[in-house]
C-alpha angles and dihedrals in degrees: 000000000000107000122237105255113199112232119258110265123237112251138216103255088209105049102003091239106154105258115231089176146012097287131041113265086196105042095007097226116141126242091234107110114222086215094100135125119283095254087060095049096048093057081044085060094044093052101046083046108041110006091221087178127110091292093073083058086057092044128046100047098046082041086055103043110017107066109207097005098116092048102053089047087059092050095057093048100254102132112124089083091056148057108259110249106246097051083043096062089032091063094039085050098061099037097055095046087045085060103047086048087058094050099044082052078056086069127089117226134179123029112291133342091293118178105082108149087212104080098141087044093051078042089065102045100047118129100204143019099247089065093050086054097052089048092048091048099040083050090042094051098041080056101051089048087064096038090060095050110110100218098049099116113245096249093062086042085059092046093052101055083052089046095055086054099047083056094044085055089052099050094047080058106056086040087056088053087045091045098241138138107275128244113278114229113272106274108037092106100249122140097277105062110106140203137181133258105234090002092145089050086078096064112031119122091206095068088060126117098238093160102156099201091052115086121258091250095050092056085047099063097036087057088049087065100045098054082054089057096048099045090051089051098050088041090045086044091061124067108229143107081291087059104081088034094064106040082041090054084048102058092051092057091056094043093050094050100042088077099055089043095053087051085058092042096057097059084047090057086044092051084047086051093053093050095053095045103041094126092055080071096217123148134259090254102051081052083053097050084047087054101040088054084040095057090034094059083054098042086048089050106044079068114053083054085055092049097043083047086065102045090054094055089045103050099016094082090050100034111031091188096049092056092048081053096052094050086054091065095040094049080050088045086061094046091044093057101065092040101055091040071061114046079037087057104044089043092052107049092023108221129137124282103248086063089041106060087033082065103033083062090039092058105031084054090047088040101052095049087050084045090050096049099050093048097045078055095041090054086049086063100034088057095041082066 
């Protein structure tokens, strides 16, 4: 009679301890090899980053209408059904900066479209001689900008001023076709010759980091920055091809720092929260929870503004209804912000309305200063990029 074998049993990869689940009880790795096709590693990535399962149904509306919902729910340990809150505030974060940077690229900055490599081309087809004017002193300018700039090597310094001649000879040429006054040597005084707005910024020593007790490298570095800024605000001050490259640059900085900013600012409100609220006896956490879905509701709703910002330029100019409809809902998405950071408040730490609207103004006047400060340093940094 043939005798009963148990089956061999699956063991942990990591530490060989027999597996009665999906996961280790010993080491805690899971059984699930990483070795798998693309497709199965990108909605790993989906999933670790922005959780589209189920969860976000049972999020996002309670998260937008019903203020302190979601917190309370934490607190009382029900937490399977939602996002976590920090990545929950993290995603909204980037999507709704990610959408206000696409609406600030919709802008147009600078004069013109600049940047045309064909200056002596556009020279020669220029009608009249205002326009030749305009070409000589955008290409000028543009020239001078760089020319200023204290770390342009000597050499391209040299080739620019023979370059501006060379341009100057081209557009007296052009005059003279025209039959135009030419243009005067730099330097006579006439109306094209130009000089630079803050010029004089790029190259003063009194706008210099010379903090002794800092280290060498770390002046350095500050100093680097701030030759950047000043080169993009005097850039930015002077109309030219340069022009639209440097506010554009700008804006990128700043959009590329405001994220991180917001991910210190939120501690900060949880730490306020914490202060006028000490007696509720209620832990630093709980305040940060309050803060992350805090946080969350704005980010949420920064962009659906921007969104509905979209859709109005897109269908206004067709449907003239439609866009005095959307900015309805926008002008009720603004009211709706400061109410709900309210009710959210007074349902979460349960006190009467009379201290909670005394705090709620206590903290949003505190928190907007602080707000204010981290983000004018934060768009130091951002247009020093």
């Amino acid at each position: 009679m043939n005798e009963l074998k148990p089956s061999p049993a699956l063991l942990c990869a990591n530490c060989e301890t027999a597996l009665q689940g999906e996961f280790c009880h010993e080491c805690g790795q899971s059984i699930h090899s990483v070795l798998k096709p693309v497709s199965h590693m990108l909605e790993d990535a989906g999933d670790i980053f922005f959780h589209m399962d189920e969860r976000i149904v049972h999020t996002v509306p309670p998260l937008y209408t019903k203020p302190g919902f979601l917190t309370l729910e934490y607190f009382a340990g029900r937490r399977v059904r939602y996002i976590a809150p920090f990545r929950l505030m993290f995603v909204f974060c980037l999507i709704s900066f990610f959408f206000m940077h696409l609406a600030v690229n919709a802008v147009k900055f600078g004069n013109g479209e600049g940047g045309n490599s064909d200056t002596f081309g556009q020279m020669a087809k220029a009608t009249t001689a205002d326009e030749v004017h305009e070409i000589y002193r955008s290409e000028v300018r543009s020239m001078l900008t760089t020319q200023a700039d204290p770390n342009t090597p000597g050499v391209v310094k040299t080739s620019l001023t023979a370059v501006q001649g060379m341009l100057r000879d081209a557009a007296n040429r052009r005059l003279s076709e025209l039959k135009a006054p030419p243009i005067a040597e730099p330097g006579s005084g006439g109306e094209d010759d130009i000089k630079l707005k803050h010029a004089n910024v790029l190259n003063s020593e009194d706008l210099q980091f010379k903090v002794a007790w800092l280290p060498t490298a770390v002046n350095a570095r500050l100093n680097e920055g701030l030759d950047r800024l000043k080169l993009n605000f005097v850039q930015a001050s002077n109309p030219g091809p340069q022009q639209k490259e440097a506010i554009h640059r700008m804006f990128e900085g700043v959009f590329g720092v405001l994220p991180q900013t917001m991910f210190i600012m939120v501690p900060v409100f949880a730490l306020m929260l914490k202060l006028f609220y000490v007696f509720r006896r209620r832990l630093y956490v709980e305040h940060l929870i309050v803060a992350l879905h805090s946080h969350a509701f704005l980010f949420l709703s920064l962009m659906l503004l921007t969104l509905l910002g979209f859709a109005r330029n897109a269908l206004a100019p067709h449907l003239g209804f439609v866009g005095g409809v959307i900015s309805l809902v926008e002008f009720a998405v603004w009211i709706w912000m400061p109410v709900y950071l309210l009710i959210m408040q007074k349902r979460v730490y349960r006190q009467g309305w009379g201290m909670t609207i005394l705090k709620y103004w206590l903290i949003g006047s505190v928190y907007f200063w602080l707000l204010l400060f981290a983000l004018t340093i934060a768009i130091v940094i951002g247009i020093s990029h």
